[in-house]
C-alpha positions as CSV (number, residue, x, y, z in Angstrom):
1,X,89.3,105.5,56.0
2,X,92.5,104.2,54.7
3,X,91.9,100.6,55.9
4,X,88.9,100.8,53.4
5,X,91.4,102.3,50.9
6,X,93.6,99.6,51.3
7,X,91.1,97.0,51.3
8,X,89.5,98.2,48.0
9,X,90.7,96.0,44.9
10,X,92.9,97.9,42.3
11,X,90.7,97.5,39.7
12,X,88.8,100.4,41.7
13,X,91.0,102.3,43.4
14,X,90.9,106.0,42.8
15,X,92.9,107.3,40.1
16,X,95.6,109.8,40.5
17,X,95.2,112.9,37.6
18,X,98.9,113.8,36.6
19,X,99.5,117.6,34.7
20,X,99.7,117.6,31.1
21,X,102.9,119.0,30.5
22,X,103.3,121.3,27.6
23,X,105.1,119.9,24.8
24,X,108.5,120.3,24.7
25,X,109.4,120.1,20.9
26,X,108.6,122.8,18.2
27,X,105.8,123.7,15.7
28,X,104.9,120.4,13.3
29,X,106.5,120.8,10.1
30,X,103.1,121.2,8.3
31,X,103.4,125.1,9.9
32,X,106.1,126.0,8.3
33,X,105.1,124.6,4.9
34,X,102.2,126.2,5.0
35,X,103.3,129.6,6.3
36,X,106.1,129.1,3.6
37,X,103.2,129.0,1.0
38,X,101.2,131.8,2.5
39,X,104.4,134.5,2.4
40,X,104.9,133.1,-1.5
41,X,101.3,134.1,-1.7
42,X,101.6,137.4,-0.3
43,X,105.0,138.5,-2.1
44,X,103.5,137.3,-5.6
45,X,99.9,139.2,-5.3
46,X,101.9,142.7,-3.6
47,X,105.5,142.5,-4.5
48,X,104.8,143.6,-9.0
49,X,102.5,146.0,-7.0
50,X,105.1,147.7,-4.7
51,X,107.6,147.6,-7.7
52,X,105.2,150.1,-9.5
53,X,104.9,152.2,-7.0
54,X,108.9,152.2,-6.4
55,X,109.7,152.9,-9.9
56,X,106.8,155.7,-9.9
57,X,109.1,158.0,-7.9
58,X,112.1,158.5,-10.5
59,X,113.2,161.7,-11.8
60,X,113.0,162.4,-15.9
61,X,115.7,159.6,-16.4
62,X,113.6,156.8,-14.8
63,X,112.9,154.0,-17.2
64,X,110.4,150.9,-16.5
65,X,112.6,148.8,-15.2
66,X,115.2,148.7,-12.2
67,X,117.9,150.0,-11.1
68,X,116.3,153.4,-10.2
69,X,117.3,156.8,-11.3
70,X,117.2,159.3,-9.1
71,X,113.8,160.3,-6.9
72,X,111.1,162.8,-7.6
73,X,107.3,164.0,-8.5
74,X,108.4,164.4,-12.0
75,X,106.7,161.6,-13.9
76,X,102.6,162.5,-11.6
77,X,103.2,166.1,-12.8
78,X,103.8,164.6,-16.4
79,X,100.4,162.3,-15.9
80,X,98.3,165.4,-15.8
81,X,100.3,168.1,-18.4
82,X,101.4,166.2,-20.7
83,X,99.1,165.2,-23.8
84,X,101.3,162.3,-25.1
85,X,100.5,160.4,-21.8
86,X,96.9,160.3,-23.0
87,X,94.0,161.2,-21.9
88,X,94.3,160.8,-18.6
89,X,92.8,163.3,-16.7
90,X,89.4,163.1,-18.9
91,X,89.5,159.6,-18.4
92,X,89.5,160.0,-14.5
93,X,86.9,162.3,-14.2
94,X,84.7,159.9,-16.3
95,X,85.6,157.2,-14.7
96,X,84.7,158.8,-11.2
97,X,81.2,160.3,-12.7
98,X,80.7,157.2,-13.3
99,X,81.7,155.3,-10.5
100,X,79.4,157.5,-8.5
101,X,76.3,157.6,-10.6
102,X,77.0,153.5,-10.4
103,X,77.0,153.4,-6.7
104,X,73.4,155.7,-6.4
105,X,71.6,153.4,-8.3
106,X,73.1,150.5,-7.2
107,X,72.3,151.3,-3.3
108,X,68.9,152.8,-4.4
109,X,67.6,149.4,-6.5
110,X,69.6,147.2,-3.6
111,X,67.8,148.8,-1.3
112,X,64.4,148.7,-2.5
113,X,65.1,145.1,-4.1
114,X,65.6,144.2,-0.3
115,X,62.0,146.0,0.8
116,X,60.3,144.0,-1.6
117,X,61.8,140.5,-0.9
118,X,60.9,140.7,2.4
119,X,58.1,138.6,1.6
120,X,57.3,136.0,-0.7
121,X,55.5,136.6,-3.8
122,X,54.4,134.9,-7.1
123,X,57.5,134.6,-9.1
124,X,60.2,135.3,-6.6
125,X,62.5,132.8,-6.9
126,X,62.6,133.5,-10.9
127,X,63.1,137.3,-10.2
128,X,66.0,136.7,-8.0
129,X,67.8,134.4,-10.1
130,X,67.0,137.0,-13.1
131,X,68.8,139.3,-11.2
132,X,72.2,137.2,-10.5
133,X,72.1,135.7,-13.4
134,X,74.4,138.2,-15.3
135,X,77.5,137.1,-12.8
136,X,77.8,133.8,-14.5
137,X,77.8,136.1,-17.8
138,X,81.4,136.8,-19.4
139,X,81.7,140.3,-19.0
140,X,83.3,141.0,-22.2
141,X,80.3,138.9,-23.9
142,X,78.1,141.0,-22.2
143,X,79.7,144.1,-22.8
144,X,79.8,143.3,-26.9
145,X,75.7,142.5,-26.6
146,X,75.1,145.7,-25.1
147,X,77.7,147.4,-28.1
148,X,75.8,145.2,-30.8
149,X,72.1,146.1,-28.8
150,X,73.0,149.9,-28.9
151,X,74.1,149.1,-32.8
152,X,71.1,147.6,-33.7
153,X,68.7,150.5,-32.3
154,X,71.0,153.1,-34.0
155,X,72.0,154.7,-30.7
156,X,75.5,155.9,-30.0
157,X,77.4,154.0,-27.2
158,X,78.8,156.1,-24.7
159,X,80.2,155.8,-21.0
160,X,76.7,157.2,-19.8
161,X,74.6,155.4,-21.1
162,X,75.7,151.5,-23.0
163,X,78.7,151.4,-20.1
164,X,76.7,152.4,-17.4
165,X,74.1,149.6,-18.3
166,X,76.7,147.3,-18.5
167,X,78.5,148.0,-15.2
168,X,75.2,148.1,-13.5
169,X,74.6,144.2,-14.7
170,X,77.4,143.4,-12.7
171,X,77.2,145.8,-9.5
172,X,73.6,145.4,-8.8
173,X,74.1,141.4,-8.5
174,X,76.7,141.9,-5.9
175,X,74.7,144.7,-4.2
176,X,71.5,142.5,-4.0
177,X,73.0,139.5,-2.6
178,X,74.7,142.3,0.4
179,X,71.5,143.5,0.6
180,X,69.7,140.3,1.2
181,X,72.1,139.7,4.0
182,X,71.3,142.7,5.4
183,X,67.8,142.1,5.7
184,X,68.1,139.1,6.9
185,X,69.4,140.5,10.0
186,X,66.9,143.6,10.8
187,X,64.4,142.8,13.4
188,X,60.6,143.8,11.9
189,X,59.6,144.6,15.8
190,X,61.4,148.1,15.5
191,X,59.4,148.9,12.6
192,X,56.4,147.9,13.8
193,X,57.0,149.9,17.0
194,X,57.2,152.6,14.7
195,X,54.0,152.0,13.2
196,X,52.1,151.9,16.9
197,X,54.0,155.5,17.9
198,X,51.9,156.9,15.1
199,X,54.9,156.7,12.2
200,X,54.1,156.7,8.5
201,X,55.5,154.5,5.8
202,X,57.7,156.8,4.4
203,X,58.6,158.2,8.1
204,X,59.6,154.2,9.4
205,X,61.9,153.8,6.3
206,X,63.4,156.8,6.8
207,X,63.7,157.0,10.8
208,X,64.4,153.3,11.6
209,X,64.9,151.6,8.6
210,X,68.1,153.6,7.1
211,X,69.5,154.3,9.9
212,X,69.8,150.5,11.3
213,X,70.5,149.5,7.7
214,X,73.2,152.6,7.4
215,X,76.4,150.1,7.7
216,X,75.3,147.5,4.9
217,X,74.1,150.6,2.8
218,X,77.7,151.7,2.9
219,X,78.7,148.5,2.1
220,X,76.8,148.4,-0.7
221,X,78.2,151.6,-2.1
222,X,81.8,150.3,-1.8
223,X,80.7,147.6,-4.0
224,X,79.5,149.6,-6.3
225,X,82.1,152.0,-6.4
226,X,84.8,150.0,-6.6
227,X,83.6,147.6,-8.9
228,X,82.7,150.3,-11.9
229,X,86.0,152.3,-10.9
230,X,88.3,148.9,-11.7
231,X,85.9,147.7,-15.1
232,X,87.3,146.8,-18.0
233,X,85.7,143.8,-19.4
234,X,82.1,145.0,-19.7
235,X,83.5,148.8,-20.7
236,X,85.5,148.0,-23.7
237,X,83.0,147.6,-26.0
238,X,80.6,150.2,-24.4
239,X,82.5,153.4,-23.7
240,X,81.9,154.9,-26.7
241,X,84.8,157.0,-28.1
242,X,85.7,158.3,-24.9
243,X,87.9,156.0,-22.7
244,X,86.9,155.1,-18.9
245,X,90.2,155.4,-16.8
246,X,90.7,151.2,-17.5
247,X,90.4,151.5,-20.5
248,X,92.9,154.5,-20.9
249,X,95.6,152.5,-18.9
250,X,95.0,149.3,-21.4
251,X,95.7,151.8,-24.0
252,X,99.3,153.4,-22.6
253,X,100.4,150.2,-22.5
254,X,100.5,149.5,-25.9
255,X,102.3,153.2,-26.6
256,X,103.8,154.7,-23.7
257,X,107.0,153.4,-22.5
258,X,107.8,155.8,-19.4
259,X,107.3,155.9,-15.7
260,X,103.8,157.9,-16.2
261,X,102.3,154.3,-16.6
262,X,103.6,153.5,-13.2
263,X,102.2,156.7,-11.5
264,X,98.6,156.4,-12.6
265,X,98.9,152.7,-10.9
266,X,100.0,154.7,-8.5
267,X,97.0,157.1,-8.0
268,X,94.7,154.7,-9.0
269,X,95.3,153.0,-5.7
270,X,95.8,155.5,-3.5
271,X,91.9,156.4,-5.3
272,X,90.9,153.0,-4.6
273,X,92.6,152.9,-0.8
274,X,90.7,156.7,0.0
275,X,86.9,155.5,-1.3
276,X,87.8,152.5,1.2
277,X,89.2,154.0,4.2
278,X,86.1,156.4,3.9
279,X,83.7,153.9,3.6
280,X,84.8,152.0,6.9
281,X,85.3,155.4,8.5
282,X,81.5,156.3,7.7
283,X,80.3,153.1,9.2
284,X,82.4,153.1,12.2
285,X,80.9,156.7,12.9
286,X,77.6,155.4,12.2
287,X,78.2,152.6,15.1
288,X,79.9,155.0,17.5
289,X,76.8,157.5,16.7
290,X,74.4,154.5,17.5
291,X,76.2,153.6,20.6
292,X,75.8,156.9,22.1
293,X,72.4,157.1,21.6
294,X,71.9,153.8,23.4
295,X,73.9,154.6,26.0
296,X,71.6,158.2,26.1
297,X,68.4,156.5,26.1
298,X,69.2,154.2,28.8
């Protein structure tokens, strides 16, 4: 065998495979530009935001600016007792009534805007776009023909009514398109093995559908939520007399020049970070629930 070896030409003698060694130098300089830019990124979009919340916790000699005086509850006790703050505590009880009546008919039309395009019909395709079309709107443009609209029909604008209108035009869009996607992904055969066990419309929506669909439902209602709970734009000429908790912040700014400003931020967020966290809680329980009934069935 190695006389044949030896007598083959070198054009075809076997060649020898040699390790890759690992590089030896360090990372290209392009990673460290671009993680330079990335932690810029990060300290501009957090760091005003963790300054609020710092200067939130002074005592009654805090100012709005640093260094900070002392350390204390003082100015979230003067959010909700004292009137020269504003409105604050009416403002966030709208603002959550109307966050949640928001989010019910946002997941309610989603949903049933996701039962109907299941299948094609005459006029789709203009419907859908009908739908999104108010997210290429300018929300404060949209907000003033709603004002003007309610104006015009001698009707009073209000947050229940002209703002909850306008907020919807921009959470159902978003709550659509989620639902869509969500569709998209549920597989008819349970429902029709529904329908051959003897189940009813109503009883297949309610049994299979919801349940499969519970995690993008949730979704949904973060959407929702969150979305009407932040508005500004589309709320400022809708509200009526009575200020949504945006608008009462936009409104402390141009009169109130103490740390309160700073601890409604504050709460605001920890509102915002609570509605979250309990939305991915509910859908991680929902998967954990579904998991153990698989696991029991087989």
């Amino acid at each position: 065998m190695s006389a044949v070896l030896a007598e083959m030409p070198e054009s075809v003698a076997p060649a020898t495979t040699k390790a890759i060694a690992p590089s030896k130098g360090g990372r290209p300089w392009t990673f460290y530009v671009l993680a330079s830019l990335f932690a810029f990124y990060v300290i501009a979009l957090y760091g005003p935001m963790f300054c609020i919340y710092i200067l939130s916790f002074q005592d009654i000699r805090g100012g709005l600016v640093f260094p900070m005086k002392g350390h204390s509850l003082h100015w979230f006790v003067d959010l909700f007792t004292q009137v020269r703050t504003g409105d604050v505590k009416g403002s966030f009880d709208r603002s959550i009534k109307l966050a949640v009546i928001v989010t019910i008919v946002t997941v309610v039309v989603s949903f049933l805007a996701g039962l109907g395009f299941r299948k094609r019909f005459r006029g789709d395709t203009f419907v859908f776009y009908m739908m999104i079309g108010s997210l290429v709107a300018p929300g404060l443009v949209l907000g003033l023909g709603i004002g003007l609209l309610f104006q015009a029909l001698g009707l009073n604008a209000s947050w229940y009514t002209s703002a909850l209108g306008a907020q919807l035009s921009w959470t159902l869009p978003f709550g659509v398109l989620v639902m869509f996607a969500v569709m998209s992904r549920f597989n008819h055969v349970w429902e029709e093995a529904a329908y051959d066990l003897g189940a009813s419309r109503w009883q297949s929506i309610r049994l299979v559908m919801i349940p499969v669909l519970a995690p993008g439902l949730v979704a949904v209602a973060l959407f929702g939520f969150t979305l009407s709970y932040d508005e500004f734009a589309r709320s400022l000429q809708t509200a009526g007399s009575l200020n949504t908790l945006p608008l009462e912040i936009w409104s402390m700014t141009l009169n109130v020049t103490s740390p309160s400003l700073y601890a409604l931020g504050t709460v605001t967020t920890i509102v915002s970070f609570v509605v979250i966290g309990a939305s991915l809680g509910t859908i991680v329980l929902i998967q954990k629930k579904r998991g153990s009934r698989a696991k029991g069935h087989a």
